[in-house]
C-alpha positions in Angstrom: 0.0 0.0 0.0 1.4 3.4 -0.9 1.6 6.2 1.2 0.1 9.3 -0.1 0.3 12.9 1.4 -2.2 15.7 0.5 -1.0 18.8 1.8 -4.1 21.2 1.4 -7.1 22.9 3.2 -10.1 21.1 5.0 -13.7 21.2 3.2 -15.8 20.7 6.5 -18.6 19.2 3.7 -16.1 16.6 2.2 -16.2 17.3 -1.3 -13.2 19.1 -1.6 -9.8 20.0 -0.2 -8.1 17.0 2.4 -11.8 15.0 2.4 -11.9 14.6 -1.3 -8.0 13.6 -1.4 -7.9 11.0 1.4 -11.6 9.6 -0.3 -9.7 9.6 -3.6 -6.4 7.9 -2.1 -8.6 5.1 -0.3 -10.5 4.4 -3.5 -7.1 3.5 -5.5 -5.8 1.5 -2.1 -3.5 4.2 -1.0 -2.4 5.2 2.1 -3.3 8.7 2.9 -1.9 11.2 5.0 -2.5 15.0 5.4 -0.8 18.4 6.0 -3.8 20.9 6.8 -3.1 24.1 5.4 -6.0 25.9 6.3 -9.7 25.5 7.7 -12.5 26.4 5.9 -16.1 27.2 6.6 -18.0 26.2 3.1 -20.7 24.0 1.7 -21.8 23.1 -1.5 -23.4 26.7 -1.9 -20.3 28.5 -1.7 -17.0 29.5 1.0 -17.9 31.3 4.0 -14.9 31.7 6.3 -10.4 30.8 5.7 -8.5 30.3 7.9 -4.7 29.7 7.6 -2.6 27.4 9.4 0.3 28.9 11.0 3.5 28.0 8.7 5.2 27.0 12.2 2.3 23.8 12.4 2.5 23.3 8.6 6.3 22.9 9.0 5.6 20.4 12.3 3.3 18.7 10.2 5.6 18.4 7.4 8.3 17.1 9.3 6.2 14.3 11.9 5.1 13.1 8.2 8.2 12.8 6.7 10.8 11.3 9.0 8.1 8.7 9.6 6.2 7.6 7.1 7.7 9.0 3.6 5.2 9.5 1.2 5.4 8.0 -2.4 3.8 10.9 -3.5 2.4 14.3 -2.8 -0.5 16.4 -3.9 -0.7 20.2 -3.3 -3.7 22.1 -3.1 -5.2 24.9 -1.2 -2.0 26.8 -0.4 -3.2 30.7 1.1 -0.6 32.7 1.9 3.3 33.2 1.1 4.4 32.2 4.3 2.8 28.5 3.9 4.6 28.4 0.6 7.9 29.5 1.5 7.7 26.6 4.4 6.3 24.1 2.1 9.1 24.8 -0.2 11.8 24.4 2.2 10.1 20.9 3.7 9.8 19.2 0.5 13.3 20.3 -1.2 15.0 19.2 2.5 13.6 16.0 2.3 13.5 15.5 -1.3 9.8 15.0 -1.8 9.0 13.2 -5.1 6.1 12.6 -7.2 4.6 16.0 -6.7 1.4 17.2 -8.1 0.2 20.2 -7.5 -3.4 21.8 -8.1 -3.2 25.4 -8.8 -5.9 26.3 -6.1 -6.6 30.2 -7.1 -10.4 30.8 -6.3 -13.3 28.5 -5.5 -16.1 27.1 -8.1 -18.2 29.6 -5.9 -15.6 32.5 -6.9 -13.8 33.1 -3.7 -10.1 34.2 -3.6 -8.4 31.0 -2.1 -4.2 31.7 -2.3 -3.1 35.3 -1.9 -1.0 37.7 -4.7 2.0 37.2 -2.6 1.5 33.5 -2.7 0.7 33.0 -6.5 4.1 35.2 -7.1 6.5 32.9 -4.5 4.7 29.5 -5.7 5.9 30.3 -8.9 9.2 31.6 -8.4 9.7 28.6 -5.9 7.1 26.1 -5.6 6.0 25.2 -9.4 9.3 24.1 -10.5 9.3 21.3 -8.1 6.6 19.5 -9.6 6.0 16.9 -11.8 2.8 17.8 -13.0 0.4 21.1 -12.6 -3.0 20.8 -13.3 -4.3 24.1 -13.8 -8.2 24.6 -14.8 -8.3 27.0 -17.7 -8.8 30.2 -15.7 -5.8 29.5 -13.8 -3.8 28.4 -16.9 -4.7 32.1 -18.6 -3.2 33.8 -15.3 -0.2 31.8 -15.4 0.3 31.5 -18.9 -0.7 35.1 -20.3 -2.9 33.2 -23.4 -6.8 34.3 -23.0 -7.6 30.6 -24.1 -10.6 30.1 -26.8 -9.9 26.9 -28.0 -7.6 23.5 -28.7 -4.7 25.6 -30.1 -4.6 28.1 -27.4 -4.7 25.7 -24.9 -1.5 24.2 -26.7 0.3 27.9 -26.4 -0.5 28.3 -22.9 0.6 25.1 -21.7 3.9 25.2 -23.7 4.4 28.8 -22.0 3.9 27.0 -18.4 6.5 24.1 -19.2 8.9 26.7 -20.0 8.1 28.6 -17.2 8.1 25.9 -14.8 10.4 22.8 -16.3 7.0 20.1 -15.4 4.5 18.9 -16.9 1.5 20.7 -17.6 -2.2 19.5 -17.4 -4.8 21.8 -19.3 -8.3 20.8 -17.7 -10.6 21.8 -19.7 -13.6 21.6 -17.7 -14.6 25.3 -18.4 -14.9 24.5 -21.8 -18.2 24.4 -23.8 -18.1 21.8 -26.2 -15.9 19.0 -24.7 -14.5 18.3 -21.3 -11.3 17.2 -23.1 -7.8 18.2 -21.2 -4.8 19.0 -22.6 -1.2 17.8 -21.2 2.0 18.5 -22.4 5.3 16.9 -20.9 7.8 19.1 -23.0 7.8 16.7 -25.8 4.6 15.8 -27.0 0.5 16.7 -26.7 -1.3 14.3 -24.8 -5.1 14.8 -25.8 -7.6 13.5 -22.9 -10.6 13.4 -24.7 -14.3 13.0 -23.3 -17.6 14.4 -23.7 -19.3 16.9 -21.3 -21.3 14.9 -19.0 -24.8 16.1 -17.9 -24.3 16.5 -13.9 -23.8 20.0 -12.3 -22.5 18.7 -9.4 -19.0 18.9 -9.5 -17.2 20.3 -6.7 -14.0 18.7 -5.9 -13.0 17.8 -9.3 -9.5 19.1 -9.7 -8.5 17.6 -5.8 -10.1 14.3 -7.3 -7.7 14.5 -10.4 -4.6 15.6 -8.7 -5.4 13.3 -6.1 -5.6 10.3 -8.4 -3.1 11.7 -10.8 -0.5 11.0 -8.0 -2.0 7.7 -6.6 -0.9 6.3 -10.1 2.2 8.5 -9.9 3.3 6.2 -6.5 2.3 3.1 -8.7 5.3 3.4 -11.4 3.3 4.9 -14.2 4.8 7.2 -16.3 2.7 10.8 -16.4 0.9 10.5 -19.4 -0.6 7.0 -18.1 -1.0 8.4 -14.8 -2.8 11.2 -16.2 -5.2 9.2 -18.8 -6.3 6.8 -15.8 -6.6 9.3 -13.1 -8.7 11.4 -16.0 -10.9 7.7 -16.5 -11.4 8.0 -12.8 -12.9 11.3 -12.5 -15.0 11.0 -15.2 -16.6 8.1 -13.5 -17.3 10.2 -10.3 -18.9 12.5 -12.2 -20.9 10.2 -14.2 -22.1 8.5 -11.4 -24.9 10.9 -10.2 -24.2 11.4 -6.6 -26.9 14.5 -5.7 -26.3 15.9 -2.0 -26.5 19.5 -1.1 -28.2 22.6 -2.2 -25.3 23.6 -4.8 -22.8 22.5 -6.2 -23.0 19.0 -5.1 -19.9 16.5 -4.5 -18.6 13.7 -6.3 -19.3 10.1 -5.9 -15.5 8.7 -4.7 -16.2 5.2 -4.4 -18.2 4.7 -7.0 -16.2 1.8 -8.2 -16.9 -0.3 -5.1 -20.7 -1.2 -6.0 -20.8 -2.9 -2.3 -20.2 0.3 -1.0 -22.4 2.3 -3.3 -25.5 0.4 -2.6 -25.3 -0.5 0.7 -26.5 2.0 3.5 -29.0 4.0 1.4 
């Protein structure tokens, strides 16, 4: 069993953040571990309160994890200030972290501000170049790319501009598009297409956790990125096809829908 650390913020509803990453872990038969970053006050109708972890906790955490149990990988997410980064930064490069996939986490589905100016600058003057993938949404790929991004090509340009930038791997989700749901990843020698059709379900919060999440599940297995990628992109696609409906909004996913004991047991 592999060991798995999310280092992110809590989602006291589970759909996102550390719930959805340890539900995600457990449903590939990982072993999951988590550095909090931050709590949060939100639902599946939107964010109603932050709070950041002091960077001294976030370092203790950093360290009980790894000079005990070293993870075989590790997923970013929620990161909300510069301080958290710069500790983050200095953790994983002491320790020599591997396997890292990090989920650009700029504002919520509901539109609030999640990661502060300060921290988007450090994180990519320090923290992006120690990945092996980023999975930006396409938002998030326009701010860190420069490209306003309309279509296939576009998303081509901007992810080309964010390997440059960053020396990684560069996942293009293209859930904001209207057409397709196809995502885009580039490994800095070739296009990897991830093709699928839109699927009728609003309920999607905790999507990109879910993906990064699984993304480096399969990361701790062997795979090579772009096989890590297409499976972990299989895998979300099945959440969301599933049809889990809780919550007034934007509902969850359905983690485990692969284990139909699970799924149909309990109500």
């Amino acid at each position: 069993m592999n060991p798995i650390l999310t280092i992110a913020g809590s989602d006291c509803s589970g759909g996102a953040g550390i719930q959805a990453d340890l539900k995600t872990f457990m449903a590939h038969g990982a072993y999951g571990m988590s550095v909090i970053t931050a709590l949060t006050a939100q639902n599946t109708t939107g964010v109603y309160a932050v709070k950041p972890t002091e960077p001294e906790l976030i370092g203790a955490q950093l360290d009980a994890v790894f000079t005990d149990i070293f993870p075989g990988a590790v997923k970013i997410g929620m990161v909300a200030d510069d301080a958290a980064v710069r500790v983050i930064c200095d953790r994983l490069g002491r320790y020599r972290a591997r396997n890292l996939v990090i989920d650009t986490v700029l504002v919520s589905t509901s539109g609030t501000a999640l990661m502060s100016q300060k921290a988007l600058y450090l994180a990519q003057e320090e923290l992006f170049s120690m990945a092996s993938v980023l999975t930006p949404n396409l938002p998030e790929a326009e701010i860190l790319s420069g490209v306003r991004i309309t279509d296939g090509a576009s998303m081509q340009e901007a992810a080309m501009i964010m390997y440059e930038k960053y020396g990684c791997a560069v996942l293009c989700k293209g859930g904001h598009l209207t057409a397709s749901a196809d995502d885009l990843l580039y490994d800095g020698r070739q296009f990897h297409w991830m093709r699928s059709g839109r699927i009728d379900n609003p309920n999607t919060h905790g999507t990109g956790c879910t993906l990064s999440s699984a993304i480096a599940c399969h990361l701790a297995d062997g795979m090579a990125i772009p096989q890590a990628v297409q499976k972990a992109k299989e895998y979300i696609t099945g959440a969301i096809a599933a049809g889990l409906d809780l919550g007034n909004g934007n509902g969850p996913l359905n983690h485990i829908f692969l284990n139909k004991s699970l799924t149909t047991s309990g109500g």
